[in-house]
N, C-alpha and C positions, 0 to 999 in steps of 0.2 A: 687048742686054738692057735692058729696061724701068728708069730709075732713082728711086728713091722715098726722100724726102728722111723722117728722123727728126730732129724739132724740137727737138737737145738739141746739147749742148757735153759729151756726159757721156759720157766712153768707152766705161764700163760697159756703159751702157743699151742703145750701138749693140752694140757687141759679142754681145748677150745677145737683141735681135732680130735679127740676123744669124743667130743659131744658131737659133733659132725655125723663121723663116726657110728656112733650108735642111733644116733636118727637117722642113717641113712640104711641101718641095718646091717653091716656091716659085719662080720665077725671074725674080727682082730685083735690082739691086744698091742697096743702100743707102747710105745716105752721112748724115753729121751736118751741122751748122753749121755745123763747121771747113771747109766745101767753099764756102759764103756766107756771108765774110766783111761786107759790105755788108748783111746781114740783123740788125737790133738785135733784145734780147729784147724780148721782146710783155709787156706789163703784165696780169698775171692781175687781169681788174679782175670776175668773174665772181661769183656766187654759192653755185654749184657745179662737182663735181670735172666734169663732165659742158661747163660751159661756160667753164673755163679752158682746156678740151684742146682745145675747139673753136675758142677766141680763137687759141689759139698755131696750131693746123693750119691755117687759115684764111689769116692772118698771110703761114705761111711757103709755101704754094701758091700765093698770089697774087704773093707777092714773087720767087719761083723757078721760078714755071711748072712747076713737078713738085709731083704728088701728094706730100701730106705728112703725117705720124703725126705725134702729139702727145698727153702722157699727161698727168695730175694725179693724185695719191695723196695719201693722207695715213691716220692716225690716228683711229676714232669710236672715244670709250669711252661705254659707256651710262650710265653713272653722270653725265655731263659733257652729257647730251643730244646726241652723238654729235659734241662738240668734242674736239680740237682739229680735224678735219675739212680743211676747206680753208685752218686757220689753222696748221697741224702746222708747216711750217718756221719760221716766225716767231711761235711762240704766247709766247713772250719778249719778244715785241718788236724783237727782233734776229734778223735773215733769217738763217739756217743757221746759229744755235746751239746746237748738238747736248745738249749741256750745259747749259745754262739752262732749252731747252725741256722735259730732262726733267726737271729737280730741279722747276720751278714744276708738273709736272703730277701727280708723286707728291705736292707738295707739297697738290696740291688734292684728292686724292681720297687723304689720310691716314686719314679719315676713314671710308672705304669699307671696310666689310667683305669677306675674302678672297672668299666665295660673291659677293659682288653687285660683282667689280671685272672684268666682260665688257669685250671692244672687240673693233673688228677693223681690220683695214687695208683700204682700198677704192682701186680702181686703176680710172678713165675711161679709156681711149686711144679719141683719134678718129681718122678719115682722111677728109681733105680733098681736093678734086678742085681744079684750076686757076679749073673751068666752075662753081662752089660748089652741085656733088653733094657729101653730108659721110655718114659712117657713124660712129657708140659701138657701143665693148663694154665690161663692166666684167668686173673679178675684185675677188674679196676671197677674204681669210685670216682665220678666227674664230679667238680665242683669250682670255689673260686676261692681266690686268697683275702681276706681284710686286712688291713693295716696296722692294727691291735689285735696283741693275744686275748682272748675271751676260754673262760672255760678252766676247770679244775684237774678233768680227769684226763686219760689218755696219754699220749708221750710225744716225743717228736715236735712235727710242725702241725697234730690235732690241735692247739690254741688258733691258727687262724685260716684254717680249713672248713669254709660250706658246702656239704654236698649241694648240688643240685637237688631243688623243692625242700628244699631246707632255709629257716633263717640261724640255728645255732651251729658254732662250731662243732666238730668233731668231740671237741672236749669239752664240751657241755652235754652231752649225751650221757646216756649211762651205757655203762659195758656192753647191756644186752641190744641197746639197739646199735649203736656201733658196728657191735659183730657182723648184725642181721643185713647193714647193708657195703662194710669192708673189704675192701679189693683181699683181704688174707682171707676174710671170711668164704668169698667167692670163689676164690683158686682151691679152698681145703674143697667147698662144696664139689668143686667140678670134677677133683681127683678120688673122691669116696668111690662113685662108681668104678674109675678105673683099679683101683687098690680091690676093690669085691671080685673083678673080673681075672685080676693076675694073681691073687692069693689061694683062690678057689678050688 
């Protein structure tokens, strides 16, 4: 079986294209970072979600010789000119403060009227070849910001994210329906078929 390296340390993420993955028929094995220890993280030094997923894919196919996925997401509010963006985990200043990043971003569009407080989440995954053949897909999720976090589950800024025809946040959902309609979940979907066509 074919093996095809995901560019993360993040259980979840494998986990979650695994399943992808196999419902899409797919016949792969995949594996994360924990398999190349000797692999450091890659500096998203990029401009877009588009060219950090290609820095890390890139990175980890040359360094591992196996085809490799690699995604970037984050946060566009339209109100904000479609920041936090590529700046979402660290729009604090501080890399993965889940908390900080969203008090300062309520904090900046208090001002926003309930109609004009749109955003959506946008999710790049690329896949990278050894030979530097590279493929993107993107997903997004449209939805609206509330004013109060609501919600247990999830990370990030899922406390006060509605999708659209939704009245709960992101994080009042449970994992599975999340997934089902997640700009990551959307991007793994779009790249199964191309990962069946370049492995094959």
């Amino acid at each position: 079986m074919n093996k095809v390296v995901l560019a993360t340390r993040n259980a979840g993420k494998i986990v979650e294209l695994r399943r992808i993955l196999a419902d899409a028929g797919v016949p792969v094995e995949l594996v994360g970072l924990e398999a190349f220890p000797h692999i450091g993280d890659v500096a998203e030094t990029g401009l877009t979600f588009a060219e950090n997923a290609l820095l890390k894919a890139h990175a980890v196919a040359s360094q591992s010789g196996l085809p490799a996925i690699a995604d970037d997401s984050g946060l566009c509010v339209e109100a904000l000119n479609g920041m936090p963006g590529i700046f979402s985990a660290r729009w604090s200043g501080r890399h993965g403060d889940d908390d900080a990043n969203l008090d300062l971003l309520l904090a900046q569009i208090a001002d926003v009227p309930d109609g004009r407080r749109q955003a959506h989440f946008a999710c790049t995954a690329a896949l990278a070849l050894p030979t530097g053949e590279e493929h993107v897909v993107e997903g997004a999720v449209h939805g609206h910001l509330i004013r109060e976090r609501r919600g247990t589950g999830g990370f990030g800024y899922d406390p006060i994210f509605v999708p659209d025809g939704e009245t709960r946040t992101t994080s009042e959902m449970s994992a599975e329906e999340k997934n089902a309609i997640s700009h990551r979940g959307k991007a793994f979907r779009a790249i199964a078929p191309v990962i069946a066509e370049v492995v094959s």
